[in-house]
Structures are given as C-alpha cells and as structure tokens.
C-alpha positions as CSV (number, residue, x, y, z in Angstrom):
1,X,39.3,-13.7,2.5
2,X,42.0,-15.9,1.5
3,X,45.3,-16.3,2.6
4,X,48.6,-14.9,1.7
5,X,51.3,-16.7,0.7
6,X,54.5,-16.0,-1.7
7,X,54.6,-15.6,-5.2
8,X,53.8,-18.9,-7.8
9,X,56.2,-21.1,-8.4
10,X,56.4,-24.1,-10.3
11,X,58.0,-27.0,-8.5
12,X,60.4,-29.3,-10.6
13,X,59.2,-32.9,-10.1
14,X,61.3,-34.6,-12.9
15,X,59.8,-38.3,-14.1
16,X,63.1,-39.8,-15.3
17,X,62.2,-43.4,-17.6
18,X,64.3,-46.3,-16.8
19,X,66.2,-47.5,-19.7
20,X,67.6,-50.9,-19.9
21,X,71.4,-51.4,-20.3
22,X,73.2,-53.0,-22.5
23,X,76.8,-54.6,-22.0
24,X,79.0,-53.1,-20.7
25,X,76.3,-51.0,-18.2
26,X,76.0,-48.6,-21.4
27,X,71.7,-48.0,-22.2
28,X,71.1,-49.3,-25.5
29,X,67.9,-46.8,-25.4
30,X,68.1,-42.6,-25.5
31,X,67.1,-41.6,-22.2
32,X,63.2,-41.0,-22.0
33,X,62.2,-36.9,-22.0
34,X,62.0,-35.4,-18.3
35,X,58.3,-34.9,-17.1
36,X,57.9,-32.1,-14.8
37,X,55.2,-31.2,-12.2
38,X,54.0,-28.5,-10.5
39,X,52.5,-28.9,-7.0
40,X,50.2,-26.2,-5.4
41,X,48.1,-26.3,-2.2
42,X,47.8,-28.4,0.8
43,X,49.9,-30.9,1.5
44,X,48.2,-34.7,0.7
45,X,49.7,-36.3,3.7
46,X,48.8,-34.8,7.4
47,X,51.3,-36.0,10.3
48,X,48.3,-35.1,12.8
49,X,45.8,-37.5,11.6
50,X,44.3,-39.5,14.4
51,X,45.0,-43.3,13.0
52,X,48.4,-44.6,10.9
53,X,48.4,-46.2,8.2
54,X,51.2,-48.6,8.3
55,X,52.9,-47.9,5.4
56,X,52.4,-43.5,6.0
57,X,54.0,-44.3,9.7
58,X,56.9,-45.6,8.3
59,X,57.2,-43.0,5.5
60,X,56.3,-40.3,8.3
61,X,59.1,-41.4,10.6
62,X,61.6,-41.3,7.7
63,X,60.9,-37.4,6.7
64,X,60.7,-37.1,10.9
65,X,64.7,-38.3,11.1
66,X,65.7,-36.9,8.0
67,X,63.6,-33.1,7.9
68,X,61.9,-32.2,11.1
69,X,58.3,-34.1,10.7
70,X,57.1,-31.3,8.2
71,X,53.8,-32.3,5.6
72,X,55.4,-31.5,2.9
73,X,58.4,-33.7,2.8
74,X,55.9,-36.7,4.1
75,X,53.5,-35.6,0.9
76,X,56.8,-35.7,-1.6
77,X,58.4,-39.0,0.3
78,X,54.9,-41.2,0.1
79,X,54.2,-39.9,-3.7
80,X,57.9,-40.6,-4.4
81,X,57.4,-44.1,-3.2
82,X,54.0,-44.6,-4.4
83,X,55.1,-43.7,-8.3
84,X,58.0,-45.9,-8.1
85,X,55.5,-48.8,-7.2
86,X,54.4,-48.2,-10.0
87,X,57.4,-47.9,-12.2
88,X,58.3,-44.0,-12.2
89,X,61.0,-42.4,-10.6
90,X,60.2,-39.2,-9.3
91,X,62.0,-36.1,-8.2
92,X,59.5,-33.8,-6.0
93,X,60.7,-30.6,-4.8
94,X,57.6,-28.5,-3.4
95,X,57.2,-24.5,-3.6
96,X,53.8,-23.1,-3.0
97,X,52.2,-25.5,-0.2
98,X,49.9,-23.7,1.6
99,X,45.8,-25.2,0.5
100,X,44.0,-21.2,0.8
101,X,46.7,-19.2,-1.1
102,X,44.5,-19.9,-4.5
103,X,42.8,-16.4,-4.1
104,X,46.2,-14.3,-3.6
105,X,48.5,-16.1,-6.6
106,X,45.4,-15.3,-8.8
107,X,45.4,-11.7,-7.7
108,X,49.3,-11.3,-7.8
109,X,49.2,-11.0,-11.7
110,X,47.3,-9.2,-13.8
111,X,44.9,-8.4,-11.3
112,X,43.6,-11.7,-11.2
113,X,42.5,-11.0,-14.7
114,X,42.9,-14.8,-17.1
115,X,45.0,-15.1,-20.1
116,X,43.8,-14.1,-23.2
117,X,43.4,-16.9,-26.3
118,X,46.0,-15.8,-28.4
119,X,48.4,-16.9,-25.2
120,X,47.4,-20.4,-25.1
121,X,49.5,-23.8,-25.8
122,X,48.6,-26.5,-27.6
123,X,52.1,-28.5,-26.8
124,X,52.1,-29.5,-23.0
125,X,55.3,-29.7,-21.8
126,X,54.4,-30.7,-17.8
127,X,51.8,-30.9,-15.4
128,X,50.4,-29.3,-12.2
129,X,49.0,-31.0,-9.2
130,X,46.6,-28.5,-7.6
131,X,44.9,-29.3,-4.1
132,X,43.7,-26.4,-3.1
133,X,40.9,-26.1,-0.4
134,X,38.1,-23.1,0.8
135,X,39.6,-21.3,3.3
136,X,37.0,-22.0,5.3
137,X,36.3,-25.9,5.4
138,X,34.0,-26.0,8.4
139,X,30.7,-23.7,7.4
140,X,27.9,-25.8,5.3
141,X,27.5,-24.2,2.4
142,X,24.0,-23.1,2.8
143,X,25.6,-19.6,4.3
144,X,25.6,-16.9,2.4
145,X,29.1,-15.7,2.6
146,X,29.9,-19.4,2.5
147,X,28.2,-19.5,-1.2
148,X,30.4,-16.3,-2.0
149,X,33.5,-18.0,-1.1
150,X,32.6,-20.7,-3.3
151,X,31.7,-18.7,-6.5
152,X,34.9,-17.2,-5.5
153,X,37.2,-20.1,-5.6
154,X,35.8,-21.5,-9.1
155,X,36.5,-18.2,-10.6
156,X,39.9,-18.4,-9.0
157,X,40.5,-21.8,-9.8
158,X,39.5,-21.6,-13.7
159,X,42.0,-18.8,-14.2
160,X,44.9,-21.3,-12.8
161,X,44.0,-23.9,-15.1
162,X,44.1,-21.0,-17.8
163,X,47.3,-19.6,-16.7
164,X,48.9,-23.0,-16.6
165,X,47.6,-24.3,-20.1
166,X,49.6,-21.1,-20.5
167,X,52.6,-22.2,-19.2
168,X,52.1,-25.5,-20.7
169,X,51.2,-27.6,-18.0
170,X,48.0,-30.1,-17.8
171,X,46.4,-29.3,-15.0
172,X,45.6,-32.2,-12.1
173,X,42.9,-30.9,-9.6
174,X,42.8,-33.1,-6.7
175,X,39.0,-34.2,-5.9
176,X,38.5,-33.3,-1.7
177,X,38.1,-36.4,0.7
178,X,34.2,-36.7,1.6
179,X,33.2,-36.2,5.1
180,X,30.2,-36.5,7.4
181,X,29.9,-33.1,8.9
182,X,26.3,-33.0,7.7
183,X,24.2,-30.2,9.3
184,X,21.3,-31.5,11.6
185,X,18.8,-33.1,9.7
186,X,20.6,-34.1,6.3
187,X,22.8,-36.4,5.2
188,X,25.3,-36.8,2.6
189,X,22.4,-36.9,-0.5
190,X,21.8,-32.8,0.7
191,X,25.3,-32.2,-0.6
192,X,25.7,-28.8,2.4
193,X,28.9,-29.8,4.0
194,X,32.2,-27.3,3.0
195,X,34.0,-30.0,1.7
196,X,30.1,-29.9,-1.0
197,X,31.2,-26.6,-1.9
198,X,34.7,-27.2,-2.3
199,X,34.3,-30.4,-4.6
200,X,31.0,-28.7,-6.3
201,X,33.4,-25.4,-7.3
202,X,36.4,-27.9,-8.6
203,X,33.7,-29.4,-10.7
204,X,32.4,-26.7,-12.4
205,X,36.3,-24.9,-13.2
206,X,37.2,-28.4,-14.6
207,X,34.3,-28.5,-17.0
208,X,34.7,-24.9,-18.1
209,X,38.4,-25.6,-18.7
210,X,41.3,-28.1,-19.9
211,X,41.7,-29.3,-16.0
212,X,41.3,-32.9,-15.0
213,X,40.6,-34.8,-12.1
214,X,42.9,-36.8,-9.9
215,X,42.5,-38.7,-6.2
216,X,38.9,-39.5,-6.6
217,X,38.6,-42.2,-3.9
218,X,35.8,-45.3,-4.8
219,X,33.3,-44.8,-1.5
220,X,30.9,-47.5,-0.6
221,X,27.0,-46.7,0.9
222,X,24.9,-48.3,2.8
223,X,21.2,-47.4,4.0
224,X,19.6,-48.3,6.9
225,X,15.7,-47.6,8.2
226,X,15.0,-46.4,11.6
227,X,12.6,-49.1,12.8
228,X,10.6,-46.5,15.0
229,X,10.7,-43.0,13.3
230,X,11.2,-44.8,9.6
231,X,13.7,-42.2,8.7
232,X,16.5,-43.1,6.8
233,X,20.3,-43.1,7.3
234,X,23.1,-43.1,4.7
235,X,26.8,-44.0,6.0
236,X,30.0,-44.4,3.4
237,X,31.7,-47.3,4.7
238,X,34.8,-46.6,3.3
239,X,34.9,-43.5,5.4
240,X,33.4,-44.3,8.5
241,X,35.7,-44.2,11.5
242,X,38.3,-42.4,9.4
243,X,37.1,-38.6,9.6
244,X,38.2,-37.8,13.3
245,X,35.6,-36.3,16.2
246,X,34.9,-33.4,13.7
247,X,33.9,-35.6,11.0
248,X,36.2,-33.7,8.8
249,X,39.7,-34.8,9.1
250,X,40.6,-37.5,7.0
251,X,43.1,-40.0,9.2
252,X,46.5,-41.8,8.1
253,X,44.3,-44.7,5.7
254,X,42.0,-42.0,3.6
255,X,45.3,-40.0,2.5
256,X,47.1,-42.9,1.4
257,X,43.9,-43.8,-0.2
258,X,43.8,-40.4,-1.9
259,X,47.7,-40.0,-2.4
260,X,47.9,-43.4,-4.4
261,X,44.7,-42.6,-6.4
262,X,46.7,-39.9,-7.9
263,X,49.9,-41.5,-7.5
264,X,47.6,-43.8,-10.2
265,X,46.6,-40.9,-12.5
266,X,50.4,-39.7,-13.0
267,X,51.5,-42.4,-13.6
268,X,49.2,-43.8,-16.3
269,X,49.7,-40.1,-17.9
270,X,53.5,-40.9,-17.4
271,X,53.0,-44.2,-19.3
272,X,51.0,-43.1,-22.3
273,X,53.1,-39.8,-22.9
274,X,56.5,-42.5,-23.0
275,X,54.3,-45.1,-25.2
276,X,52.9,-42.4,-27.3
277,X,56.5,-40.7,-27.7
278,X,57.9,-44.0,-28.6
279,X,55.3,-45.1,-31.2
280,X,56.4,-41.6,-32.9
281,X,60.1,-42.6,-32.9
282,X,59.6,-46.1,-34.5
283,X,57.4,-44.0,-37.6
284,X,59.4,-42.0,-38.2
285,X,62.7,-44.5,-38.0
286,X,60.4,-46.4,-40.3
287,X,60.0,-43.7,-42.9
C-alpha cells in the first residue's frame, strides 16, 4: 500500500528570462513568458547521506541557518543554484514532497480513473518534475507482491502523465539512482534490485505516454574474472563507494550528480521554448 499524503498541488516554480537593459536601466526587450513547474515526490537532495559533496554542504548549511535543515528547501536551494549556472532564474516553491504518495493523489480523483481524450492539450503551458519512488525500495523484485507493486505504480504513474498533459504540463520523470543491492548470486545485468522495478515501471508509463526523462546519470562498468572460480563480476565505477552499507542510499556526490542532470534537461527545455518563442516574434514582426 502506498502512502497518504494531502491533496495535488502544483508548485509554482517561475523561470523568469533575463533581459538586457538599455540606458537608463529601462529593458529594451519585453520580458520573456513565466515557465512554471510542478514538483511531486521525494526530495532530490538527502541531508543524511553518508559523504558531502562540497558544493551540497555548503548549500545544505545555508537551508540549515535559514529553514531548519529540511530536504526540501536543500532540493529547491541546489536546483535554484544549479539553473542559474546555467543561465535561468528560478523560483521553487514545493507542495507535494513526499516519494510514495503516487498511489493516493491518483485515487483522490475520479477514482483513479485517467482523463478521457477529448480533455487533452495540445498547448503546454508548464512542466512537472515527478520523482516518485515504490514504497517499498528494499525487496528485489523477484517477489510476488513486489511485482504487484510495480504493475501498480506504472498504472499509477501513466495516469499522472495523462492528468498533467491535462493540465498542460510536460511531464519530467526523474530516472532512479542505480544501486548494488543485488540478491546473492546476480549482479546488476539480472536487473532484481527495487530500484529495477522502480526504473523498469517509469520506463514503460513514459513510452505509453507524452512523459520524458530527466536525471539519467552516465555510469561507467568494469568486469573482472575470478582467477579461481572464473565467475565474473560487474561493478559501476561511478557508483562505487557512493551507495552507503545498504548499497541503496545514494550519498552527497550521486544527488548532485542526479540534481544537475536534470538541472541540465530544464534548462535546455527553458532555452529552446525562449529561442523558439523568439524566432515566432521576429516572423511575424517581419510580415
């Protein structure tokens, strides 16, 4: 069973353009359209994580003085700053932030039931990030009930895509970190592990719907040979010594990998919305 939590609600989290002044300090340009997103699910940045990364310790210590150490206000300072690295200024104000409450907003409305085609937008206004995890994320998902869960969660998950096209949002489903909590006997290439089912369910409610992917992280393999028992081992370098004791927990370095992965993807979206907007305007000032 999942979670409950409180009712959706779609979090402002305004993109404002910089324009260029003129003299006097007066723009010269019309201020750019606001871009607004949606965030649902857990937070991206963990406080508890085992190892800091320099750059979340200070941002962690900031929301620490300034709002009690919560997740949330570490997730919306470090995607603040990591959008205006890359040229966006961004308001985020969170709402829903809880990573199982998928399940109960889908059955809050409409008995879980998906919008029907005549409802859909072709005009997107906004966006959603989504991060939304099982609410178990320890059991491999060779159990049963575990399998269920999954099924579950992809039915769940395509309907929020559905009810935000909807809305008029794009839909940004953030890929889970991999870990190494493989059951005895198989390694990452078995694809059993929670975090499997988790990624493997996103997967599928993507390609059934207008959703897209965001903080996929780049991982690195490497394969050794056991000289004695000739069995082989597969380790992801870019993960190793990042996932905590329970091989599950992504530390401090992962999440700013993953946070400025999509930190990347919203603001490239950002970027060719403005360009896109602005080639319009020059037509039809040319016409």
């Amino acid at each position: 069973m999942f979670k409950l939590c409180s009712a959706v609600g779609l979090v402002a989290f305004s993109l404002v353009a910089c324009g260029g002044g003129g003299d006097g300090g007066i723009s010269s340009q019309p201020a750019a359209k606001a871009y607004t997103i949606s965030m649902y699910g857990k937070p991206l940045v963990s406080l508890t994580a085992a190892t800091a990364h320099a750059q979340l310790a200070a941002v962690a210590k900031a929301a620490s003085d300034a709002d009690g150490s919560s997740d949330v206000q570490t997730t919306v300072q470090t995607l603040q700053d990591a959008l205006a690295a890359r040229g966006v200024t961004a308001d985020v104000t969170p709402k829903v932030m809880d990573g199982t409450s998928l399940h109960a907003l889908i059955m809050g409305e409409d008995n879980g039931l998906p919008p029907t085609q005549d409802q859909f937008k072709t005009d997107l206004s906004g966006a959603v990030i989504a991060n939304f995890q099982l609410d178990d994320m320890v059991t491999p998902w060779t159990d049963p009930d575990q399998r269920a869960a999954a099924t579950q969660f992809e039915q769940d998950l395509e309907v929020f895509i559905q009810r935000m096209h909807v809305a008029g949002k794009q839909v940004w489903i953030v890929l889970p970190i991999e870990t190494c909590d493989y059951p005895a006997g198989s390694n990452f290439n078995d694809q059993y592990t929670a975090r499997d089912a988790l990624q493997g369910s996103i997967l599928q409610a993507v390609a059934a719907t207008t959703g897209q992917l965001a903080g996929g992280i780049s991982y690195a393999y490497v394969t050794t040979q056991d000289p004695v028992t000739g069995a082989y081992t597969t380790v992801n370098t870019v993960t190793q010594g990042h996932l905590g004791a329970d091989c599950r927990t992504p530390d401090a370095y992962l999440q700013n990998l993953q946070i400025q992965s999509v930190a990347d993807t919203i603001a490239a979206l950002y970027k060719e919305t403005a360009d896109n907007a602005g080639a319009a305007s020059g037509a039809s000032a040319g016409t």
